[in-house]
C-alpha positions, 0 to 999 in steps of 0.5 A, a space after each residue: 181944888 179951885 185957884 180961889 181955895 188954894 190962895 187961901 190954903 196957902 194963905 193961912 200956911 204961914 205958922 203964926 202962932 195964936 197968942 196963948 190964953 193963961 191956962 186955957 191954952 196950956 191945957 189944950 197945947 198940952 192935950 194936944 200933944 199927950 194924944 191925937 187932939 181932944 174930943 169932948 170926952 177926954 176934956 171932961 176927964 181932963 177937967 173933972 180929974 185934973 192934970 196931975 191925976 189924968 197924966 197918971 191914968 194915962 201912963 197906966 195905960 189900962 182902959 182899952 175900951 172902944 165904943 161898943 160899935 167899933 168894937 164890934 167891927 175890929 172883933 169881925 176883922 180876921 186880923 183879929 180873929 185868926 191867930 197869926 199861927 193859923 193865918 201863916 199855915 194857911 199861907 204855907 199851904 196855898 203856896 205849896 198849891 200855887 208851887 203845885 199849879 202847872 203854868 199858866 193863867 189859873 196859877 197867875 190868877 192864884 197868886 194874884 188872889 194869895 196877894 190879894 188876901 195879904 193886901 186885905 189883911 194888912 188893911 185890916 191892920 192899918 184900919 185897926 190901928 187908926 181906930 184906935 187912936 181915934 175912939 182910945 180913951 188911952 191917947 198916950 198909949 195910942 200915940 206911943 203905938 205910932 211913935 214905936 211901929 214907926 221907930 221899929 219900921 217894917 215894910 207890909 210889902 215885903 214877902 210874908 211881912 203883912 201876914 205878921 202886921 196884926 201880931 206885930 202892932 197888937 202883942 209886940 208893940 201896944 202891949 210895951 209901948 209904956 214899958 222898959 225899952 229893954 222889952 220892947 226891944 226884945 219883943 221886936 227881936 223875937 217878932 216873925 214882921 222885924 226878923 222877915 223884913 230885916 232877913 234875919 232869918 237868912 243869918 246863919 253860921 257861915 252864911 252871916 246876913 248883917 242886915 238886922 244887926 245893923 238896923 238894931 245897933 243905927 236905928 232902933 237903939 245907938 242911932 248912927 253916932 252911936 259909938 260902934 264900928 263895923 267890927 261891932 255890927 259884924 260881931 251883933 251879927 254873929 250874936 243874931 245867927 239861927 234867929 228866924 221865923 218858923 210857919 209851923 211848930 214842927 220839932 225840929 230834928 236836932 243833936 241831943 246836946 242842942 236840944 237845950 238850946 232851941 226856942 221857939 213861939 209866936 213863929 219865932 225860932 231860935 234854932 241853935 244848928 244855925 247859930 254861932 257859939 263862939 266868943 264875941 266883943 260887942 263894943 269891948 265886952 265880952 260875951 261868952 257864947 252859949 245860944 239865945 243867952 248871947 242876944 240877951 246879953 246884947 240886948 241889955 248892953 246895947 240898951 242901957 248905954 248912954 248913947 242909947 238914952 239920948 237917941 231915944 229920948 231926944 227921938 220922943 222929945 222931938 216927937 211929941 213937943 217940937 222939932 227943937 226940944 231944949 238941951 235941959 229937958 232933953 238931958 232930964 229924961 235921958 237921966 231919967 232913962 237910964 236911972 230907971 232902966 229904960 222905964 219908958 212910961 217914967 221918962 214919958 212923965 218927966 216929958 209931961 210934968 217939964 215947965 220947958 214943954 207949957 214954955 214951947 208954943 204949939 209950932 210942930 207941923 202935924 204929920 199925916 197920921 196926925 192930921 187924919 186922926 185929929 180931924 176926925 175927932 174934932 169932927 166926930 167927936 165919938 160918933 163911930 164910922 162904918 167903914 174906915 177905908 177912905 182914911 186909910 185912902 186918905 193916909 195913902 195920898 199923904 204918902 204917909 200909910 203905916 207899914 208903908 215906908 221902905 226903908 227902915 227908918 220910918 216916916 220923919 219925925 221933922 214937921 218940915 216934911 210934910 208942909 211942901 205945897 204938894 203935901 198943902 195941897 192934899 192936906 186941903 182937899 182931904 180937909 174939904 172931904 172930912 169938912 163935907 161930912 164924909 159920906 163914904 165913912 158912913 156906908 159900907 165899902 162899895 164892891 168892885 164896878 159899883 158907882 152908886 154914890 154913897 147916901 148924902 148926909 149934912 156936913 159937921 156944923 163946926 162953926 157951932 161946936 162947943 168942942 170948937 169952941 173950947 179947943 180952937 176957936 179962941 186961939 185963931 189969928 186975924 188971918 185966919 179969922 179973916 179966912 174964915 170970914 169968907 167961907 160961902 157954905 159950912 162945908 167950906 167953912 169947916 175945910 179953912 178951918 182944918 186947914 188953919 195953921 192953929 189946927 195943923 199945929 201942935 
């Protein structure tokens, strides 16, 4: 980045918002914060359908579709191909040849490549996943994917987790992400990814691991003021214990009044030998110990809470309208929740149908995932990419990679994380590659020692797009007009305008 580009990214940081145009603006404001930004497909339905009929669409959730091309390569990736059954028995399986290896450089080297399958494998994922919000027409449902693999957060690094990643984001996650919280709670309880990551499946009776328990009660349902005690997580933990992963479907060998009481699919295992079935109290009520029942029981209570509602709720407003939604709307959709047992699409409604979210000016500073996808469909607008890997680079050098996050409370939900001058600084030179054209997204991924450039090829003529036009361009402040006004080159001219504050806002 030149001196002369950072003056200027850094001028048009200040979040002055555009004066809003009567409907227009609401509209697009409104698009914009159901999806990842429009591009011109979704404004055609938008404004054939109408509001009312495409916030319907959109809550269904059932158009999966995705441009014959992309289809075509999330279908050739082995994340999607292999079940997730057949990828961990043949990760068993190398390791007990790795274990088998006499020391030395063959075995450093074995391990080196059996970690290297996993890396590839959670790329796949992570490439999948941003495909899908690019190219999805079901926008409400890609970014509810998002929002939930965030506030469900596991680490791809730990241990076996990045085998479970593809499973975790596809049968666990997108399949409930418009259903009742219940179920996707539950879904994230019985998923090998959350329990790996989380050590659940060390908890056992006499051996108790609270990890889990706690996460589930502070961050995945009550939040930390939720209104439990120690006395509370240790008593969940005892609910979680003889829940765990198994590679294989293997019977076990237990006593026949046990038998009963074992579960077991998609590598999850309930294995009753290890579990504790005495009587507990989670939070003043009782619950009579009989095996998995127990965790269901847990479930249901901890979910249809007061506490719950709002944490979760306040959690969605905050994501999807601004870092400081209106108590009035904040207390609709905590009614709504709890009215209709966790109904996530139905509060997503009350969200979206709410006069308070066309009153909030679009003043959330995009986070990197954000930024990444709304570029590219701007600058796309369909059009399918070869090789999706310098998004993934990209999302890596924002410090914001899904499955990247350490610890489990996932990456912030607060704009004012993302905006230091680091972070700017980044924010522009990504914008200047995606401005340029971004040849690599064209060519396939270069092998290891290969410096042949990827083919040249004329950058996005922006400053002419009629989805520009209709989304952005009618909203720009004089400083950023001005800005613009000094771009020497359309590659330069499509870096300011990425890196306007009206495109980094929603």
């Amino acid at each position: 980045m030149t001196r002369r580009h950072l003056i200027v990214a850094l001028a048009l940081f200040p979040m002055a918002c555009a004066q809003a145009a009567p409907l227009g603006r609401d509209d697009i404001t409104w698009l914009a914060r159901l999806g990842f930004g429009a591009d011109s497909q979704m404004l055609e339905t938008y404004q054939r359908e109408g509001r009312e009929a495409f916030l319907e669409e959109q809550l269904q959730g059932r158009d999966t579709s995705l441009p014959p091309a992309i289809d075509a390569f999330v279908s050739s990736l082995t994340i999607t191909k292999t079940p997730v059954q057949e990828l961990a028995l043949q990760f068993r399986d190398a390791q007990q040849v790795i274990r088998a290896m006499p020391d030395g450089p063959a075995q450093v080297q074995a391990r080196k490549d059996q970690r290297q399958r996993g890396q590839v494998l959670e790329q796949e994922t992570q490439a999948t996943i941003m495909l899908r919000e690019i190219y999805g027409r079901d926008q409400l449902r890609e970014q509810l994917t998002w929002f939930w693999l965030n506030h469900f957060s596991v680490f791809g690094d730990k241990a076996r987790v990045r085998l479970f990643v593809g499973d975790y984001a596809d049968r666990v996650i997108r399949p409930h992400a418009l259903g009742k919280f219940r179920d996707l709670v539950m879904a994230s309880l019985t998923s090998p990814a959350m329990l790996d990551y989380l050590d659940n499946s060390k908890n056992a009776k006499g051996h108790v691991n609270e990890n889990y328990a706690r996460e589930l009660m502070e961050l995945h349902t009550l939040g930390v003021d939720g209104g439990y005690t120690q006395a509370d997580v240790q008593q969940m933990a005892l609910v979680l214990t003889g829940v765990g992963v198994k590679l294989d479907d293997t019977a076990r060998k237990l006593p026949p009044k046990l038998l009963p009481y074992y579960r077991y699919e998609n590598l999850f295992e309930f294995n009753p030998a290890r579990h504790d079935f005495s009587d507990k109290v989670l939070m003043g009520r009782p619950i009579k110990g009989s095996g998995f029942d127990e965790i269901e029981h847990a479930v249901t209570q901890l979910t249809r809470t007061p506490a719950c509602a709002k944490f979760i709720t306040r959690k969605i407003a905050v994501y999807f309208a601004g870092d400081n939604p209106p108590p009035a709307l904040l207390n609709r959709m905590a009614e709504t929740f709890l009215r209709t047992d966790g109904d996530i699409a139905q509060v997503m409604r009350t969200l979206f149908t709410a006069p308070e979210l066309s009153a909030m000016p679009p003043v959330k500073f995009k986070d990197p995932n954000r930024f990444i996808v709304s570029a590219m469909r701007l600058t796309l607008d369909g059009k399918p990419v070869v090789n999706p890997m310098p998004m993934l680079r990209w999302a890596q050098q924002m410090a914001q990679p899904t499955f990247g996050r350490l610890t489990p409370d996932g990456w912030s939900l607060d704009g004012g994380a993302w905006s230091s001058s680091g972070q700017l600084s980044r924010r522009f030179e990504i914008a200047r590659a995606i401005g340029s054209g971004a040849p690599q997204l064209f060519a396939p991924e270069p092998l290891p020692g290969d410096k042949t450039p990827p083919p040249r090829l004329p950058p996005p003529d922006l400053k002419n797009s009629p989805l520009v036009a209709a989304t952005l361009m009618p909203w720009l402040s004089e400083s950023t007009k001005a800005a613009l006004a000094q771009a020497k080159s359309p590659v330069e001219w499509n870096t300011f305008v990425l890196s306007s504050p009206e495109f980094n806002q929603r």
